[in-house]
N, C-alpha and C positions, 0 to 999 in steps of 0.2 A: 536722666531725662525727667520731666517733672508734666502734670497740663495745669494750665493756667486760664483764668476766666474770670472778665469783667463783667456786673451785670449795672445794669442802671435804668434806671424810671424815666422816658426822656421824655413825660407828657403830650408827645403826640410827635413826630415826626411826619409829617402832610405837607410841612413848610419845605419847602426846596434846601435853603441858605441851611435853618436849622440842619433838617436831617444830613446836610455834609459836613457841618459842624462837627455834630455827637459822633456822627461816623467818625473824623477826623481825632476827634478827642479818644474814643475808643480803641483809634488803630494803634496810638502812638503807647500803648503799652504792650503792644506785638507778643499780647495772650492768644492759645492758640482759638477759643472761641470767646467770643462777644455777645452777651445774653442782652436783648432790650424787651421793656415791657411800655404798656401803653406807647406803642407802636400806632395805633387807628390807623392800620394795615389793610388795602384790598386786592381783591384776587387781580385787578389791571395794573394794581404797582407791580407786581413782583418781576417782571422782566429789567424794567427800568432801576429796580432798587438796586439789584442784583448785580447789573452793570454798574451801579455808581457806587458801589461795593467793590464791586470789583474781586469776588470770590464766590464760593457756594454758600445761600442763605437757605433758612428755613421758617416758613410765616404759619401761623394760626391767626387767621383774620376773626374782627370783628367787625366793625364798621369805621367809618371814618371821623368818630368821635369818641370811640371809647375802647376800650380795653385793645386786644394785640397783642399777641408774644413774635418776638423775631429773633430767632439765633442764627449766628453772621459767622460763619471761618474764615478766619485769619493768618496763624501760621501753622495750626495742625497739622501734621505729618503723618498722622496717623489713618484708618480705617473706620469710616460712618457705615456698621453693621446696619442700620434699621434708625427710622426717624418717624416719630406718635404724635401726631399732631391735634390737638382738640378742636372741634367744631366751633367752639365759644370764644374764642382769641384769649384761652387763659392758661394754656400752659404746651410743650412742648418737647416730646421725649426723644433725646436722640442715643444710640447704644453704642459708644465707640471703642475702638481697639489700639492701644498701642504697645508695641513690642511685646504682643501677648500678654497683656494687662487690658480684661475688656469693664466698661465702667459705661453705666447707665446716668447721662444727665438730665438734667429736668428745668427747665426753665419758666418758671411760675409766676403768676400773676395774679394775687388773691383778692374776692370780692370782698364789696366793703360790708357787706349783710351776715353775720354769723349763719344763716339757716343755709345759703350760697356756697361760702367759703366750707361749710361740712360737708356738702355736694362734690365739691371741686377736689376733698380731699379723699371721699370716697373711689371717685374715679381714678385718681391717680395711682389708689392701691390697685385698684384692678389692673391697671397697665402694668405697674411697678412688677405686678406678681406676675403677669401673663412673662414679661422680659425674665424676672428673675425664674423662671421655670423654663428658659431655653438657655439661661449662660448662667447658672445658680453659683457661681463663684465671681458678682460682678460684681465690684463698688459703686457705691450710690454717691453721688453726688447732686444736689439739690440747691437752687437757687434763684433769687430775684427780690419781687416785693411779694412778700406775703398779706402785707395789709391787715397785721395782727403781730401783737408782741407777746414772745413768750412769758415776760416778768413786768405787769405794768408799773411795779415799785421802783425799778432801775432801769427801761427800756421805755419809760414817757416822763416829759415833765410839761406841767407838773406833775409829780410822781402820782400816781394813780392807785387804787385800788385792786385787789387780787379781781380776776374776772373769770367766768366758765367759758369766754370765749373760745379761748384756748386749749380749752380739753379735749377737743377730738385731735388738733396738731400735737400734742402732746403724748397721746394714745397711738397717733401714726407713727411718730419719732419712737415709741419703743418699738411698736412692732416691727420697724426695719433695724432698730440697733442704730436709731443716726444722733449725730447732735452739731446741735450750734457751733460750731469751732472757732467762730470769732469769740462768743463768751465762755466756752472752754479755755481758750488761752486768755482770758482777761475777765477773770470773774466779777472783779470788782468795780470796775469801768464805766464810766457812765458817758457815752460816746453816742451821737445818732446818726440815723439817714435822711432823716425828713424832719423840716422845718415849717412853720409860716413865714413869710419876708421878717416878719419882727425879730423873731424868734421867742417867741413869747410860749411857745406852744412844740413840741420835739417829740421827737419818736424813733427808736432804732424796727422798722418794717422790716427792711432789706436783711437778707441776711443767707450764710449759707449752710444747709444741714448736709454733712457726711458721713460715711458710716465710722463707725467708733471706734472698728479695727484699726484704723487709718492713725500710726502715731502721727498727733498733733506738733512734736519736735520738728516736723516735714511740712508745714504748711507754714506759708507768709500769708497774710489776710490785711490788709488794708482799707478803711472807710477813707475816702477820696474827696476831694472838693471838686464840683463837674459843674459846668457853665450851662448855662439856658433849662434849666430844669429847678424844682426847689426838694428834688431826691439829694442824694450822695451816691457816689457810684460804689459800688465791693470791689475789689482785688482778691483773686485766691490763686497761690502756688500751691502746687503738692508734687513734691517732690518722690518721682514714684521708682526713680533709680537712677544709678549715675550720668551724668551729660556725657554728653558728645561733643564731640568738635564740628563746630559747622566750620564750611567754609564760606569766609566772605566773599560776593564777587566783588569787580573793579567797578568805578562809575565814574562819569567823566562830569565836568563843571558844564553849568547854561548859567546864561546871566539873567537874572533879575532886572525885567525891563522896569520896577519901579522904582531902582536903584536911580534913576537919569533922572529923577523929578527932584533929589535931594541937591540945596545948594553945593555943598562941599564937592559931587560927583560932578557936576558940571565946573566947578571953577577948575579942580584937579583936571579934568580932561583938555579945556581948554589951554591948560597950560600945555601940556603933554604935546597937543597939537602944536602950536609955537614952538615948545622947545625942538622935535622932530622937522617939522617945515623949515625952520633956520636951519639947522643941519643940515638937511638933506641940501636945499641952493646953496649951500656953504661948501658941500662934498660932490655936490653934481651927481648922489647918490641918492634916487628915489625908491626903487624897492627893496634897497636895504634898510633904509629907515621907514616904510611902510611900517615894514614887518619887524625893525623893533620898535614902530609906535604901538602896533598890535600887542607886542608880547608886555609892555608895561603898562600899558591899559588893563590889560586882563589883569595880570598879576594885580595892580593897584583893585581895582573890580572885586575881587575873589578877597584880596586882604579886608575892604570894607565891608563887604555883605555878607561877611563872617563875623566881622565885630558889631553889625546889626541885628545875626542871628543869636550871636552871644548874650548880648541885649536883653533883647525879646525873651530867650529863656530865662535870663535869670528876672526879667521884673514878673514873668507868670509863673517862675518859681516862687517867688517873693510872695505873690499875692496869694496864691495856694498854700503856702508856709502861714501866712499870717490869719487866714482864714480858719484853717485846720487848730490855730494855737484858738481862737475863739470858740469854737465846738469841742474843747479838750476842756474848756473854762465851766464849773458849776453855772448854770443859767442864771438864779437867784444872785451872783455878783458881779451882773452885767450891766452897765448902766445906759442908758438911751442914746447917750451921745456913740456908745460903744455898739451899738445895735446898727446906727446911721454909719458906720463907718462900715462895717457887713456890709450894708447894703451896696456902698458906695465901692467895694472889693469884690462884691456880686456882680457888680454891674461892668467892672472891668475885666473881669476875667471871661463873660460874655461875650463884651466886644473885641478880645485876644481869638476866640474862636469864631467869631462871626468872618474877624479878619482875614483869617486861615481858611476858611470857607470859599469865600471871594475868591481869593490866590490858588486854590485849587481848581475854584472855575478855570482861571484863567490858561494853566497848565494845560488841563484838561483839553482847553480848545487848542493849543499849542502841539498838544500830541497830536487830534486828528489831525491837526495841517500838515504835518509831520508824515503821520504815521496815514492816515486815511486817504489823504492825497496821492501819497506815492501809491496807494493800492490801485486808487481810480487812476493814474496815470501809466501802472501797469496794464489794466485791464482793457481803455483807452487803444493800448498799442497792439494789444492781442486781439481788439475789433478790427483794428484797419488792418493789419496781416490777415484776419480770419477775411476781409472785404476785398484785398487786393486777390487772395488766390481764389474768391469766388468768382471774383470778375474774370479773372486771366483763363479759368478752366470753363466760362459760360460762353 
């Protein structure tokens, strides 16, 4: 069994479409938590996020323009012993347990002011220590944008100067035993998280510190290409003992009402029809060829909107793939035309989840009609029975 966590910079999640987006982008790596920072989170979202989450969240609000930390569950299975929230919307400790392996996460969000960020790092000892002094056999695990690189010679371009910025993170990192595990397994690497639109300007922030116990053999870590932000998202596996076997459950097929709008679906159906309606006056048989016009519409149905889903993933694989070979590229032998082509794979993989956004709207009200209606139409029927036997006994 392994735990897994995505964290990402999503600039502000306030917007409705976005923040189902990034949520949507975040689930679909089905880690068991999902770290977001710059959140501009308030205390009257948290019900509504929660549902449109659709699991257990955890917010450190700041205001509606700035900072926010939000950690979101997703597939953990495990036990949320204790959760540390900071008053500042800048960081958030949760203490979990699994299979008797308990580990302290932290999801951070660092200021951009060295005198701030030595504050913010202050604090987090004190918590770190208060946790580690009730479960002192826990692993640390640490993550998000710290808003500060460890090596400004290999983690900014242009490559930058040594700085004291970093010396109090550095001073923290010993004293808990953690380190960077992305540049642990990739010393030499020159990979980031943050861009400007040009990319003229690069920065690896994001990143995850663990404790050092932890062989790095056991963790997968991944810098991501993520849509509607100008972060990168992190990936971290740590594989903390042997898996399990899940069991899958069954799911049954819905049709995609946007599937009817596409020419090819309306001429194949049309035919479908004719060819069915002849039959049927032909055999003086109508609900037998109903119900096999039914069964080859679907099937035909299912067979396309599977080779549209094919599609769709492979050209936002493509675009993710091509994007990722560009941030693997030395900056310096990037030429303009090659920066406008970024932008122009920026922009599309955007509208890949904006899309997916939309489409989850539309689910979403598909369920309540579904799901909310029948409840009102239970509830409905338990009124007139509660009406008929008060009138019968009044």
């Amino acid at each position: 069994m392994s735990l897994s966590i995505v964290s990402l910079n999503a600039r502000g999640l306030r917007q409705n479409c976005k923040r189902k987006a990034l949520f949507l982008f975040a689930k679909q790596f089905k880690t068991d938590l999902c770290f977001f920072q710059e959140s501009h989170s308030l205390s009257a979202d948290v019900n509504f996020w929660r549902s449109q989450w659709g699991n257990d969240i955890w917010f450190s609000h700041c205001s509606e323009r700035s900072a926010g930390t939000t950690t979101a569950k997703n597939s953990f299975t495990g036990d949320v012993l204790h959760s540390d929230c900071d008053s500042n919307g800048h960081y958030i400790l949760l203490v979990v347990r699994l299979n008797n392996i308990t580990l302290i996460t932290a999801n951070i969000y660092g200021y951009n002011s060295k005198l701030e960020n030595d504050h913010l790092l202050e604090c987090l000892e004190n918590r770190i220590l208060l946790w580690l002094s009730r479960y002192p056999c826990s692993y640390l695990l640490l993550g998000g944008d710290f808003n500060i690189t460890l090596d400004n010679t290999i983690d900014r371009w242009p490559p930058g100067q040594p700085s004291s910025c970093n010396t109090k993170l550095k001073l923290f990192m010993e004293k808990f035993d953690i380190v960077d595990v992305w540049r642990k397994k990739f010393p030499n690497d020159k990979l980031f998280t943050w861009s400007n639109k040009t990319g003229t300007k690069q920065s690896r922030i994001d990143f995850y510190l663990i404790s050092n116990s932890i062989d790095t053999n056991n963790v997968t870590i991944n810098i991501l290409a993520t849509p509607l932000t100008d972060h990168r998202a992190i990936y971290v596996n740590i594989q903390l003992f042997a898996s399990d076997f899940t069991h899958r459950s069954s799911s049954y097929w819905k049709m995609n009402n946007s599937l009817l709008e596409h020419k090819t679906v309306k001429t194949q159906v049309k035919e479908l029809i004719s060819q069915f309606w002849n039959k049927a006056k032909k055999e003086k048989s109508y609900n037998t060829n109903w119900e096999l016009f039914k069964f080859e519409t679907g099937k035909f149905l299912r067979m396309y909107g599977s080779a549209i889903a094919k599609s769709r993933r492979a050209e936002e694989e493509e675009i993710i793939s091509k994007i990722a070979l560009f941030y693997q590229r030395s900056p310096d032998g990037v030429t303009q035309e090659e920066r406008l082509n970024l932008l122009d794979l920026q922009s599309k993989l955007d509208e890949i989840y904006q899309r997916k956004a939309e489409g989850a709207f539309v689910r979403s009200r598909k369920r309540w009609l579904e799901e909310g209606e029948q409840n009102s139409a239970y509830f409905f029927r338990l009124r007139s029975i509660t009406l008929i036997i008060t009138l019968s006994t009044s």
